[in-house]
MARKEFI-409700 format. One line per 8 residues: number of its first residue (from 1); their letters; for each residue x, y, z of N, C-alpha, C. Coordinates in Angstrom, 1 decimal. Atoms other than C-alpha are relative to their C-alpha. Layout:
! MARKEFI-409700
NUM) A) X Y Z X Y Z X Y Z ~ ...
This chain:
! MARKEFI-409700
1) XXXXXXXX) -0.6 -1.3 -0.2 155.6 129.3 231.0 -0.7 1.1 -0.8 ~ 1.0 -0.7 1.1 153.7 131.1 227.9 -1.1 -0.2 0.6 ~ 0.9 -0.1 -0.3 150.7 130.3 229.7 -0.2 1.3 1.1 ~ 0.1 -0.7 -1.4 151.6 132.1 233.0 0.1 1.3 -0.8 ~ -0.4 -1.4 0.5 153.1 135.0 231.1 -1.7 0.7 -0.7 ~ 1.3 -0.9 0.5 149.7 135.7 229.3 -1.1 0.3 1.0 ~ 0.9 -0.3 -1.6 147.8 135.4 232.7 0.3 1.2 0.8 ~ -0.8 -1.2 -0.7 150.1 137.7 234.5 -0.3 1.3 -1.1
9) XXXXXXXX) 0.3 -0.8 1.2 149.5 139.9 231.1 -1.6 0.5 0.2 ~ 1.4 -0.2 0.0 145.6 139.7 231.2 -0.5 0.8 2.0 ~ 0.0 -0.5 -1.4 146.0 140.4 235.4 0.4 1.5 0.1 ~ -0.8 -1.4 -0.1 148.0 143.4 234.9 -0.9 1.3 -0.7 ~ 0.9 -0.6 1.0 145.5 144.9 232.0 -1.2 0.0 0.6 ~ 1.1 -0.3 -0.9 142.7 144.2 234.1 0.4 1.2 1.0 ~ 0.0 -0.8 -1.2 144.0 146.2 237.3 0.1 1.5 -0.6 ~ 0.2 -1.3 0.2 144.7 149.1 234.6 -1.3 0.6 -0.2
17) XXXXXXXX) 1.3 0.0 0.9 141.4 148.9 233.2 -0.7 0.6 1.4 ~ 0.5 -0.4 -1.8 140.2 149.4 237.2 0.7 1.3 0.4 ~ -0.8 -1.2 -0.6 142.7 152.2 237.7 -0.6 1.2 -0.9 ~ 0.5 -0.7 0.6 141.4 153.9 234.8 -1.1 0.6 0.6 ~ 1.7 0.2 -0.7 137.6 153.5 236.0 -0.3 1.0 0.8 ~ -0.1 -0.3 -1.6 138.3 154.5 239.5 0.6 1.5 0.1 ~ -0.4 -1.7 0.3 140.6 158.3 238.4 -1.3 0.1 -1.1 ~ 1.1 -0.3 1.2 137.4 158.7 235.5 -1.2 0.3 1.3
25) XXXXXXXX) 0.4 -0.3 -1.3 135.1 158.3 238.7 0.2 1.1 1.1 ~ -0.4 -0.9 -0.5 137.2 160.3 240.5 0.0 1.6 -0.2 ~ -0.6 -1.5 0.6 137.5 163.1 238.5 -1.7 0.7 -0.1 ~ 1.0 -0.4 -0.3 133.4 163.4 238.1 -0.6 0.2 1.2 ~ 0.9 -0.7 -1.3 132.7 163.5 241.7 0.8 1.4 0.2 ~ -0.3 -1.4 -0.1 135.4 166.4 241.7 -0.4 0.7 -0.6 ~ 0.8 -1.0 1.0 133.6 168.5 239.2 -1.1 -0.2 0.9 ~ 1.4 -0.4 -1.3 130.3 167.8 241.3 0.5 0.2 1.1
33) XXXXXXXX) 0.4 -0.5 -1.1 131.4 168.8 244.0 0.9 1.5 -0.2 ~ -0.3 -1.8 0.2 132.8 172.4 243.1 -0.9 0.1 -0.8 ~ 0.7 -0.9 0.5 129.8 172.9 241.3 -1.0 0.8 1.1 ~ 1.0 -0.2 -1.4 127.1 174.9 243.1 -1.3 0.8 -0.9 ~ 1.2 -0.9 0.8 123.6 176.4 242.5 0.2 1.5 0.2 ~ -0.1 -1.9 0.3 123.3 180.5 241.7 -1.2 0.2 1.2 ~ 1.5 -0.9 -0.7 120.9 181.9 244.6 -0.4 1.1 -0.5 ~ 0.4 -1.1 0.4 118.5 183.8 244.4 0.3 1.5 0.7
41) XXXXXXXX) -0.4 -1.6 -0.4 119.6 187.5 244.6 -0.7 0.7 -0.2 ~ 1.1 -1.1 -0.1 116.9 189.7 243.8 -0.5 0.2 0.9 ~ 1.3 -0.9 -1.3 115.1 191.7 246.1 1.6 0.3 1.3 ~ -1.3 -0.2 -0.3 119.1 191.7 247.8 0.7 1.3 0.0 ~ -0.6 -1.2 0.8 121.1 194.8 248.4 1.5 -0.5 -0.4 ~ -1.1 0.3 0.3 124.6 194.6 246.8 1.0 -0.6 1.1 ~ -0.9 0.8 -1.8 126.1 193.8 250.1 -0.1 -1.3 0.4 ~ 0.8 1.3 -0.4 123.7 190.8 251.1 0.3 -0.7 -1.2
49) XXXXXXXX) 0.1 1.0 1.2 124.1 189.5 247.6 1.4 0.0 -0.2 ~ -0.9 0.4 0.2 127.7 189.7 247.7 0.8 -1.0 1.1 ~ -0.6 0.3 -1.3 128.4 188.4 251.2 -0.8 -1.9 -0.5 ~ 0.8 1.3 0.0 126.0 185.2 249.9 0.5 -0.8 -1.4 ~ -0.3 0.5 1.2 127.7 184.7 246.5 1.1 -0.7 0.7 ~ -1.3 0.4 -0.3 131.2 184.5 248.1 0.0 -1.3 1.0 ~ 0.0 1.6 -0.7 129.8 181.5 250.5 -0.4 -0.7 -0.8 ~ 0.6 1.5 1.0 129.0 179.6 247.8 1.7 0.1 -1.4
57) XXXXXXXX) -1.2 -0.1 0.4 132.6 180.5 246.2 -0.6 0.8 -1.1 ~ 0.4 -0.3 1.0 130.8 182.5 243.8 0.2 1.3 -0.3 ~ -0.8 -1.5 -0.1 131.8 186.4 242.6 -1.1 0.5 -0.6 ~ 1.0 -0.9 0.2 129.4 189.0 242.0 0.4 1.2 -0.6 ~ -0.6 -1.2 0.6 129.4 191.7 239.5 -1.2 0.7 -0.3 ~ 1.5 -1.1 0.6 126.9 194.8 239.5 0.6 0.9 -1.6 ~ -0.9 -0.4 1.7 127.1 195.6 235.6 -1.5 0.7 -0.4 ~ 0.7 -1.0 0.5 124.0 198.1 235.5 -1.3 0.2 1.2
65) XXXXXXXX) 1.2 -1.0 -0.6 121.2 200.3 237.0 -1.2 0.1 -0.9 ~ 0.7 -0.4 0.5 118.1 200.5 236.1 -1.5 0.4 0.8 ~ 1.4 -0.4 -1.0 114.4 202.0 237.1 -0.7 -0.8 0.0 ~ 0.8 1.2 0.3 112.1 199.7 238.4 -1.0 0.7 1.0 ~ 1.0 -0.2 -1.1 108.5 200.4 240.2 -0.2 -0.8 1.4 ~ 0.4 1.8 -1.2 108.4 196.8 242.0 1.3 0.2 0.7 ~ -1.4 -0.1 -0.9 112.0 197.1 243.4 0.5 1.0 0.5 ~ 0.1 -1.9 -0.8 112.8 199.5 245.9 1.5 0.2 -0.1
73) XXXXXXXX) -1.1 -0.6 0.3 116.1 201.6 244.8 1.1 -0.6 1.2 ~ -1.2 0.9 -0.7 119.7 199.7 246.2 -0.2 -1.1 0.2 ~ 0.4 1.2 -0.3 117.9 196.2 245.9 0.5 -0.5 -1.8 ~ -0.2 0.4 1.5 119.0 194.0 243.0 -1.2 -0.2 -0.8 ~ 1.4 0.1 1.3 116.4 193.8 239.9 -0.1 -1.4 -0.5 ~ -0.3 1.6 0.9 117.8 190.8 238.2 1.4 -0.6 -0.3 ~ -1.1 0.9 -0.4 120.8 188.2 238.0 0.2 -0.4 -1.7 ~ -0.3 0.9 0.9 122.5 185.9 235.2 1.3 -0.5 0.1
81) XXXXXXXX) 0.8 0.9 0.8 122.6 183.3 235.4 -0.9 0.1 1.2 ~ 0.9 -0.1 -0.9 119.3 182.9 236.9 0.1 -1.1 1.1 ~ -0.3 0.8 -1.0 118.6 181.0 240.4 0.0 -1.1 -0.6 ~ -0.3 1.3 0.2 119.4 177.6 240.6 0.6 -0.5 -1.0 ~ -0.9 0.0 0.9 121.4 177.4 238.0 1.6 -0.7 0.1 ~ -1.7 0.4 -0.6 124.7 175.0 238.6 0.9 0.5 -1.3 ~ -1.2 -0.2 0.1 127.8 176.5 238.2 1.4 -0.4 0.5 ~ -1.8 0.9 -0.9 131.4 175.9 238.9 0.6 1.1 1.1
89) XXXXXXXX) -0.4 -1.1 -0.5 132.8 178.0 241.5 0.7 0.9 -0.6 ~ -0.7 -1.3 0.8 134.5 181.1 241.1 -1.2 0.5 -1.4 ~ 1.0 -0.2 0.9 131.5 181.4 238.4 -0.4 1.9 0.1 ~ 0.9 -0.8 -0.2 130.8 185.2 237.8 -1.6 0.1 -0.2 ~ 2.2 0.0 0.0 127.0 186.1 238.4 -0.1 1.7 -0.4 ~ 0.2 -1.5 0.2 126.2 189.5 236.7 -1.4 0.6 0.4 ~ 1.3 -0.7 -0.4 123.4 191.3 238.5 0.2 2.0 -0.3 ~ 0.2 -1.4 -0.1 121.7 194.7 238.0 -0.6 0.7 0.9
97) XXXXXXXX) 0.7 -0.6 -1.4 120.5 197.4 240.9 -1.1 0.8 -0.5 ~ 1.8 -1.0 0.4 117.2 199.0 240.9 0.5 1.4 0.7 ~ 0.0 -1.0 -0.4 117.1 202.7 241.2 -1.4 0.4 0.8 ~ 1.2 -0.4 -0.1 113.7 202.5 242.0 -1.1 1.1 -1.1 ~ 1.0 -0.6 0.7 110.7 204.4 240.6 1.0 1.7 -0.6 ~ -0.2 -0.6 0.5 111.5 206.9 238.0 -0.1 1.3 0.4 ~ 0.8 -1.2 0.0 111.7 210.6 239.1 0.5 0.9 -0.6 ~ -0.8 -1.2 0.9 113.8 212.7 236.8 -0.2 -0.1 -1.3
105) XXXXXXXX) 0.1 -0.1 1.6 112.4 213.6 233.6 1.1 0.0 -0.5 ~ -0.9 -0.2 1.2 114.2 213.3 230.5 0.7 1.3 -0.3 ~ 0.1 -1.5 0.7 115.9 217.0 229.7 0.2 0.4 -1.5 ~ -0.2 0.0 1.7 115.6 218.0 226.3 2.0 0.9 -0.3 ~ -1.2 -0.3 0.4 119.2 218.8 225.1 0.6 0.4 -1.6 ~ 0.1 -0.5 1.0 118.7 219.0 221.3 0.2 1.5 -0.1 ~ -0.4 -1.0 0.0 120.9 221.7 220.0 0.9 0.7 0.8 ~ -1.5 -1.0 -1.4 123.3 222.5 222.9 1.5 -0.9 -0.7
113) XXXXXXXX) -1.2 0.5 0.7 127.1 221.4 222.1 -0.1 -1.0 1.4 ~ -0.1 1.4 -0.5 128.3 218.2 223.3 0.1 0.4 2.3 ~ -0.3 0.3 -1.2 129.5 219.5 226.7 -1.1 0.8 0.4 ~ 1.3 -0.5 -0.5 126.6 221.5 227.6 -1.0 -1.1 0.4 ~ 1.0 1.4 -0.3 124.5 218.4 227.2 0.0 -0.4 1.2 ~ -0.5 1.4 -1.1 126.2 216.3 229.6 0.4 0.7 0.9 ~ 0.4 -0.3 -1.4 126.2 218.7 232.3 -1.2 0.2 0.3 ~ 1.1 0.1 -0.1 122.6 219.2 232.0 -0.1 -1.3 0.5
121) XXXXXXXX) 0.1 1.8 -0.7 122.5 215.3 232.2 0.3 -0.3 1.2 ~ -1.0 -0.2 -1.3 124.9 215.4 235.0 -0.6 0.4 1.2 ~ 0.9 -0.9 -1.1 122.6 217.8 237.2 -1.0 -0.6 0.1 ~ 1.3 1.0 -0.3 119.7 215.9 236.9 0.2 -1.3 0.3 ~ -0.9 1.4 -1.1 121.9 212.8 238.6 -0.3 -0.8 -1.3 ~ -0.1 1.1 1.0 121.5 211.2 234.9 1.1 -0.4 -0.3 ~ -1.7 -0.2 1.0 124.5 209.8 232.7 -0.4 -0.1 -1.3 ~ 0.0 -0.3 1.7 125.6 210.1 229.2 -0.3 -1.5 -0.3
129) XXXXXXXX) -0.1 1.4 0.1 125.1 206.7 227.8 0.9 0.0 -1.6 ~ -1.4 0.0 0.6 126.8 206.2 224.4 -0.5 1.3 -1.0 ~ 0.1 -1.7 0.6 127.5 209.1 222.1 0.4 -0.4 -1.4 ~ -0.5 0.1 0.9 127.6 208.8 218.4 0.6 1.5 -1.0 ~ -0.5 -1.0 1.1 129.5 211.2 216.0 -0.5 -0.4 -1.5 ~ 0.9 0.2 1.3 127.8 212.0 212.5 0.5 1.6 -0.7 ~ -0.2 -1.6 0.9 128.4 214.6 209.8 -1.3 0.5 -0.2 ~ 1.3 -0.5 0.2 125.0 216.5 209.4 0.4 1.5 -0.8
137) XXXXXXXX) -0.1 -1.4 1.0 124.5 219.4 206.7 -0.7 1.2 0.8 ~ 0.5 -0.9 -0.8 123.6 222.3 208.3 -0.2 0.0 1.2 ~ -0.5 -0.1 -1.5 124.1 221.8 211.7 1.0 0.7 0.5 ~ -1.5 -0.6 -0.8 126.6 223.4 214.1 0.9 -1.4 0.3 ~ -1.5 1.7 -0.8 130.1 221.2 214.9 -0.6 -0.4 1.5 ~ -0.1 0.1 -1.2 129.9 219.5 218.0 -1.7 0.1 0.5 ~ 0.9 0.4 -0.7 126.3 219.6 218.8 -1.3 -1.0 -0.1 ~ 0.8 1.0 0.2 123.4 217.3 219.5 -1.2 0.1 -0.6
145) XXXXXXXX) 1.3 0.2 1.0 120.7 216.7 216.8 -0.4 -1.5 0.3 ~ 1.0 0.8 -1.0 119.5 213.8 218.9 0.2 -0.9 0.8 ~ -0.7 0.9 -1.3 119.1 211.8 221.7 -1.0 -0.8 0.4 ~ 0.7 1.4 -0.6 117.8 208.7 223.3 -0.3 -0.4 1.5 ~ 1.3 0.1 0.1 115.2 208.4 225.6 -0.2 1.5 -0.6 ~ -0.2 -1.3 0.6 113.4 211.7 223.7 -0.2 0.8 1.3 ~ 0.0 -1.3 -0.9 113.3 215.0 225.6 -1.3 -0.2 0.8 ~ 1.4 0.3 -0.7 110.4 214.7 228.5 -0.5 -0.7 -0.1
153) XXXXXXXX) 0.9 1.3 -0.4 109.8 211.2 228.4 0.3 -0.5 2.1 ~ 0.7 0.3 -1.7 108.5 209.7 231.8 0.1 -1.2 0.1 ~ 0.1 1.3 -0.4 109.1 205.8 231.0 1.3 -0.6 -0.5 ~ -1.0 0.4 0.0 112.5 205.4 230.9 0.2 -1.0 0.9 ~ -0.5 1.2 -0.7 114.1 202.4 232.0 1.6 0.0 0.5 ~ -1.9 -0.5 0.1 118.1 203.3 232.2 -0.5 1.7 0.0 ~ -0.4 -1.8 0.1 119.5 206.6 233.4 0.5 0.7 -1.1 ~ -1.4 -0.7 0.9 121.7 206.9 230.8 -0.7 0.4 -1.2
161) XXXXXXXX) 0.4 -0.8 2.0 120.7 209.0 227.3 1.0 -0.2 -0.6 ~ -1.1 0.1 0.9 122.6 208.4 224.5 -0.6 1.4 -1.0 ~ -0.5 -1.2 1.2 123.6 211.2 221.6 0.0 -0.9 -0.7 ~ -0.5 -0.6 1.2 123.8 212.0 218.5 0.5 1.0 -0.3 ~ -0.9 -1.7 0.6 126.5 215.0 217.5 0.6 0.1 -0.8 ~ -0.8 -0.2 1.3 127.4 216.3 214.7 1.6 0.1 0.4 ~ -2.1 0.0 0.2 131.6 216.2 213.9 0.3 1.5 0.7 ~ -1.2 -1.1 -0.4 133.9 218.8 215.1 -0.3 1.0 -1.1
169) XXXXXXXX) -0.4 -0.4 1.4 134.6 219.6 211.4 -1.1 -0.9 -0.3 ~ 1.8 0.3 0.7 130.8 219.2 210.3 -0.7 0.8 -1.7 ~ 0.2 -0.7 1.1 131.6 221.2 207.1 -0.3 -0.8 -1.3 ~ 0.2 0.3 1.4 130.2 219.6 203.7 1.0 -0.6 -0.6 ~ -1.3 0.3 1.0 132.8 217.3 202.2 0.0 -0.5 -1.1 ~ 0.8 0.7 1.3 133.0 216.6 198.4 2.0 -0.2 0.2 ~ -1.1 0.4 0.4 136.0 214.8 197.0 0.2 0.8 -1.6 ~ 0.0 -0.9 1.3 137.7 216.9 194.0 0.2 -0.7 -0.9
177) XXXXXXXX) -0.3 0.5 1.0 137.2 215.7 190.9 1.1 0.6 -1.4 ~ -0.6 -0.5 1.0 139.6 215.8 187.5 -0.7 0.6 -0.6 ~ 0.3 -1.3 1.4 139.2 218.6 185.2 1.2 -0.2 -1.2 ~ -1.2 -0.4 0.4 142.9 217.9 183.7 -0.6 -0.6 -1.3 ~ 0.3 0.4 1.4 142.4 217.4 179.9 -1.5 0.5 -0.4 ~ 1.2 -0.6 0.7 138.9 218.9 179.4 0.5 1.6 -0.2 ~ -0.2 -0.8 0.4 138.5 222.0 178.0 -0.3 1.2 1.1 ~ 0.0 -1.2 -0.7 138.5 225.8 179.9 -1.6 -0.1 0.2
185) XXXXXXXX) 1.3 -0.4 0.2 135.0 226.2 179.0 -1.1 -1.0 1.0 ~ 0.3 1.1 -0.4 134.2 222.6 180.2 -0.2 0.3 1.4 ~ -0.5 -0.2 -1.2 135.8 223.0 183.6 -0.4 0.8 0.5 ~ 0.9 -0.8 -0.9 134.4 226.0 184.6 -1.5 -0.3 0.2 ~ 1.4 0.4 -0.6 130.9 225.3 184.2 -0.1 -1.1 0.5 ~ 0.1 0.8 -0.6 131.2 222.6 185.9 0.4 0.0 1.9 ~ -0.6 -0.7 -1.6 132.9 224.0 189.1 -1.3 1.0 0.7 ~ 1.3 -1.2 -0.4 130.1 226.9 188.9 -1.2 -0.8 0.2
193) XXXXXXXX) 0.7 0.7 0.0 127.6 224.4 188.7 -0.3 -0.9 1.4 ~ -0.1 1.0 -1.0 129.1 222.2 191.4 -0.3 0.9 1.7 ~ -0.1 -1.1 -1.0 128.8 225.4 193.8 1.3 0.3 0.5 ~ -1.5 -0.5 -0.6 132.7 225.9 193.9 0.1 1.1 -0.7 ~ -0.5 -1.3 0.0 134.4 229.1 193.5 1.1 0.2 -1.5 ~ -1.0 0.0 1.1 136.8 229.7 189.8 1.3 0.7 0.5 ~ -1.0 -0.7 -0.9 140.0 230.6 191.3 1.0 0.7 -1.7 ~ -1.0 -0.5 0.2 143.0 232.0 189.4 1.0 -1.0 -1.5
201) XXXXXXXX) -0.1 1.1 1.2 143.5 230.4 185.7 1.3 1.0 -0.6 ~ -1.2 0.2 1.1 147.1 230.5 184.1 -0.1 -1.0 -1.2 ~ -0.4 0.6 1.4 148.5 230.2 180.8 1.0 -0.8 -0.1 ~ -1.5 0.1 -0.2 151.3 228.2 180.6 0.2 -1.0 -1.2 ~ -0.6 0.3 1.0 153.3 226.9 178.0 0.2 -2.3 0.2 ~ 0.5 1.4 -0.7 152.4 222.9 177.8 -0.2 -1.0 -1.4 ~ 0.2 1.3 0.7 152.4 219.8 175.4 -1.5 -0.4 -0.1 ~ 1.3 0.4 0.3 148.9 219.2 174.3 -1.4 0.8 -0.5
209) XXXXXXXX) 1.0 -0.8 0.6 145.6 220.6 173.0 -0.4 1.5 0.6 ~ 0.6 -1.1 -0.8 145.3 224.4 173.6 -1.2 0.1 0.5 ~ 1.6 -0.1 -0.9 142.6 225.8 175.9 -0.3 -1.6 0.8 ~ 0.7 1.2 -1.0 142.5 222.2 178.0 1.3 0.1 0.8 ~ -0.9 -0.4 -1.2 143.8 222.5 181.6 0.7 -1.7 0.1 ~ -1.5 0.3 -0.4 147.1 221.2 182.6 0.3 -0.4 1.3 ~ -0.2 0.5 -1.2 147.2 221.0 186.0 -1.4 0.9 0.7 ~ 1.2 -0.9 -0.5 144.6 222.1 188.6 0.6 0.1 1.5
217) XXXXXXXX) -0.3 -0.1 -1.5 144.9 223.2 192.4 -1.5 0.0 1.2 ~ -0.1 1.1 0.2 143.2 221.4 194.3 0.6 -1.5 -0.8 ~ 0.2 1.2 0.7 144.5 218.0 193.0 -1.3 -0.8 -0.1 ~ 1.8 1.0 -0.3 141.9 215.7 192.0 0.1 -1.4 1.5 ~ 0.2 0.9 -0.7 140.7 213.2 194.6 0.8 0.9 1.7 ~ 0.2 -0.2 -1.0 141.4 215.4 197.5 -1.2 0.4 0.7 ~ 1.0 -0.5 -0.3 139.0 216.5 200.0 -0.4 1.3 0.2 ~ 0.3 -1.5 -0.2 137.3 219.9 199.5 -1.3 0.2 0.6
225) XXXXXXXX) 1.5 -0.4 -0.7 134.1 221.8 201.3 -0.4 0.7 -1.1 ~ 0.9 -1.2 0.5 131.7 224.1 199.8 0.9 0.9 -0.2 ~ -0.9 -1.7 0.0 132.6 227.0 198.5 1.4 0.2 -0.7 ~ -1.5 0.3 -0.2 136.3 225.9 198.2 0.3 0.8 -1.5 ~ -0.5 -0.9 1.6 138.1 227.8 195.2 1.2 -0.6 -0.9 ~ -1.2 1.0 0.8 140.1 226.0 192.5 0.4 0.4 -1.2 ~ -0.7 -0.7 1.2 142.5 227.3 190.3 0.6 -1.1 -0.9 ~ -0.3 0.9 1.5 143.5 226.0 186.5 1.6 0.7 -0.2
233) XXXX) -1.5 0.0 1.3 146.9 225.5 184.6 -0.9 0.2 -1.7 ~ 0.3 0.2 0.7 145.7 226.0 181.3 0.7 0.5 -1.4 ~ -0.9 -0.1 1.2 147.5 225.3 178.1 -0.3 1.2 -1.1 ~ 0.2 -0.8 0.9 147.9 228.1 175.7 0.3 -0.8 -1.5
């Protein structure tokens, strides 16, 4: 009886051991067979390269423009992942479109404000590409001290220019320092020095060493510009 029972046991363990096998099997031919190769799309207009992705279950994404001599403008340039390449369906494929050969100089824009720029850009069927903001000393708010590709270049590769533009508020910022506890004499040359303005110094009746300021206006550690004018408390 103990004999059959371990037979029946070892029969049963076998057929899972098979069942296992056979779904493990199973499950790699399903993965090959939703995979598929990437064709080749280049030289493709967006249309033809989309109508050829989608029979292969595959989705197509144009994710940039750029100028090319060899590719004639509304033909794809280049793919990723490249051909033949197995993927699983549904796989995006990100390709870029050729504008073809370059014919719109660069326009120089250095110095115009931000929106000036970028209709210049605009008119000459360019775009803005990215735009950084910067504090610059002596500049105007708001405009561009520089840009990328430069002014009247001829071998650009992308439409798009990017900026550089000064801040809004492009004025000089210093953080205020204490003056509170040095002396009158201290404090001003130092303000005069710093190129700030001596504003409007009271006497006022105060706990501590005469002639050393008391309170100040500005507080310390706010933010001031040039110029800015800072008035004293100062202990009699």
């Amino acid at each position: 009886m103990l004999r059959r029972l371990i037979k029946y046991f070892l029969l049963g363990l076998v057929l899972l051991l098979v069942c296992l096998a056979s779904a493990l099997l199973a499950m790699r031919f399903a993965i090959r067979v939703r995979e598929v190769r990437v064709p080749q799309f280049q030289g493709l207009t967006p249309a033809e390269a989309e109508r050829l992705a989608g029979a292969d279950g595959l989705v197509l994404s144009v994710e940039g423009r750029f100028y090319s001599p060899e590719i004639p403008a509304g033909r794809i340039i280049s793919q990723s992942p490249p051909p033949t390449t197995k993927v699983r369906r549904g796989w995006k494929v990100r390709v870029a479109e050729s504008l073809g050969p370059q014919r719109a100089s660069i326009p120089n824009v250095l110095g115009q404000s931000e929106r000036v720029a970028e209709l210049i850009i605009t008119r000459r069927g360019l775009e803005i590409g990215t735009v950084a903001v910067v504090h610059s000393a002596g500049a105007a708010p708001s405009s561009v001290i520089a840009q990328r590709p430069a002014p009247d270049a001829h071998n650009a590769v992308s439409p798009k220019i990017g900026l550089i533009v000064t801040a809004a508020d492009n004025a000089q910022a210093y953080i205020m320092p204490s003056f509170v506890g040095k002396s009158l004499a201290e404090a001003s040359t130092a303000i005069k020095q710093a190129g700030f303005m001596l504003g409007k110094i009271n006497l006022v009746e105060e706990a501590g060493p005469s002639g050393t300021i008391a309170r100040q206006v500005p507080a310390a550690g706010q933010k001031i510009t040039a110029g800015a004018m800072i008035s004293l408390d100062v202990r009699k």
